[in-house]
C-alpha positions as CSV (number, residue, x, y, z in Angstrom):
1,X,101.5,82.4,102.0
2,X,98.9,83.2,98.7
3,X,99.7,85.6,96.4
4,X,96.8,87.3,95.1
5,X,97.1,89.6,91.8
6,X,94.4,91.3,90.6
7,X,93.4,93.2,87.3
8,X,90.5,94.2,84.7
9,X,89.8,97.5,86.5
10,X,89.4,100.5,84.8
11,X,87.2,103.4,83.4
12,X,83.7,102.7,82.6
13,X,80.5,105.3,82.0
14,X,77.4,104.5,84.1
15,X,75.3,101.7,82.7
16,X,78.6,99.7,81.3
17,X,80.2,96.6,82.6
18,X,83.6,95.1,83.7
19,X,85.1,92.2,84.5
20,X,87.6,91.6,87.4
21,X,90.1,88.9,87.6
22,X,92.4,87.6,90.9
23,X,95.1,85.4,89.8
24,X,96.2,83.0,93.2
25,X,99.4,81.0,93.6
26,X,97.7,78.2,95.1
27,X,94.3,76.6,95.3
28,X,91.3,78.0,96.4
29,X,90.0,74.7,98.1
30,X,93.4,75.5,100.4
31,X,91.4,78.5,101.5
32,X,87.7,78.7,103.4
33,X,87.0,82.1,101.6
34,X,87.5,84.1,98.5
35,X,86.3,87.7,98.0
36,X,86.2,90.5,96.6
37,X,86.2,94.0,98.7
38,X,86.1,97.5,97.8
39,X,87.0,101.1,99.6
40,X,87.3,104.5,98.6
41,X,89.1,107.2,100.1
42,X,87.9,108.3,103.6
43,X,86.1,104.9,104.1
44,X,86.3,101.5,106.1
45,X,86.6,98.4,103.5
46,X,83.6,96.8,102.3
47,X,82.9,93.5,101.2
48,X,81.2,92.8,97.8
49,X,81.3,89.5,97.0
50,X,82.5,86.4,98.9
51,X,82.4,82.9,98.0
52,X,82.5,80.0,100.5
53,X,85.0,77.0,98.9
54,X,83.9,74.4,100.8
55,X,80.1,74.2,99.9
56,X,80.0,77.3,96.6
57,X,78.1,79.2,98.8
58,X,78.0,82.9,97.5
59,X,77.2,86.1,99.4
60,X,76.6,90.0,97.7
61,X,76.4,92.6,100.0
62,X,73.0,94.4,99.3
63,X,74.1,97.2,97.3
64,X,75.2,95.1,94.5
65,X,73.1,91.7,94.4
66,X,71.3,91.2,91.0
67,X,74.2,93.5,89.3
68,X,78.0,91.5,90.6
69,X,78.5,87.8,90.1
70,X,81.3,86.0,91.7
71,X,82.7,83.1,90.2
72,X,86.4,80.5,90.0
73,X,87.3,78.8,87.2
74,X,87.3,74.9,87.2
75,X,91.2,74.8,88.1
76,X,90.1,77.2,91.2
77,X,93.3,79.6,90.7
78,X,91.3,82.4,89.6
79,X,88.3,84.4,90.7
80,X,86.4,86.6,89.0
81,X,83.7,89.5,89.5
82,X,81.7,90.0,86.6
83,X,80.2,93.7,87.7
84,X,76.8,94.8,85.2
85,X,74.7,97.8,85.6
86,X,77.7,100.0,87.3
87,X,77.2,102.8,88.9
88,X,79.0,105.9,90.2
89,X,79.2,104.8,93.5
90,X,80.7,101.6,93.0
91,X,83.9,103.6,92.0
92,X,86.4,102.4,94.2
93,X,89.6,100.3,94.5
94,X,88.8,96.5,94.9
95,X,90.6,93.9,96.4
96,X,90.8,89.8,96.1
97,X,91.5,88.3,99.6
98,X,91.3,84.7,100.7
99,X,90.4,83.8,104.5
100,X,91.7,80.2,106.0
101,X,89.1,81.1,109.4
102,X,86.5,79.2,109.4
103,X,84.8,82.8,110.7
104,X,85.0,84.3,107.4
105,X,81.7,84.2,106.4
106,X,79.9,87.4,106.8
107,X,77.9,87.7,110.1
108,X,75.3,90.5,110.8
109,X,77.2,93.7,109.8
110,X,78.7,91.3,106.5
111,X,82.5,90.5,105.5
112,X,84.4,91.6,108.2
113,X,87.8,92.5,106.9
114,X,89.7,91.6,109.9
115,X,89.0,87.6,109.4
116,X,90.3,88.1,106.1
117,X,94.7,88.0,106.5
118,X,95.7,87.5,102.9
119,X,95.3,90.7,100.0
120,X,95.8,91.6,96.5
121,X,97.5,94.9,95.7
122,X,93.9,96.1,94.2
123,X,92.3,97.5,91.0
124,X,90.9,100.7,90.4
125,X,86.9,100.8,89.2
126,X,86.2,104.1,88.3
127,X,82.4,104.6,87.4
128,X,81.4,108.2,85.7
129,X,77.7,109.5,85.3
């Protein structure tokens, strides 16, 4: 089983910038999926980001296209979300996961996080006006 550990969270002011990392025990090309997810208290878990292994696909929920990039490095251990333009609502905690279903990929309603069985233990993003 992958073990996912994420970090680069933190405390940013509207307008500013961070960078999240998710170190994995094994190779992402083991996986069909990498992504990033978010949720805040109260509320279902949302995917952000996802990233398909096989092809480099990528997929941004709407809220944050043009402002979140997802990317690996070349030894595909680590993923990263590089997060510009934050806002207030982005503060949440976010999560790496990896998917082996070949159902991962987001369908109508996007990432659904119940085709997605392996988790980090999060990062907080906290995002003041």
């Amino acid at each position: 089983q992958v073990q996912l550990v994420e970090s680069g969270g933190g405390s940013v002011q509207a307008g500013g910038s961070l960078r999240l990392s998710c170190a994995a025990s094994t190779y992402f090309y083991n996986y069909n999926c990498m992504g990033w997810f978010r949720q805040t208290p109260g509320k279902e878990r949302e995917g952000v980001a996802a990233v398909y292994t096989g092809g480099g696909s990528t997929y941004y929920v709407d809220s944050v296209k043009g402002r979140f990039t997802i990317s690996q490095d070349k030894a595909q251990t680590t993923l990263y979300l590089a997060m510009d333009s934050l806002k207030p609502e982005d503060t949440a905690m976010y999560y790496c996961a990896t998917s082996p279903f070949v159902d991962c990929w987001p369908g109508r309603r996007g990432l659904d996080p119940a085709r997605w069985p392996y988790w980090g233990q999060g990062t907080q993003v906290t995002v003041s006006s």
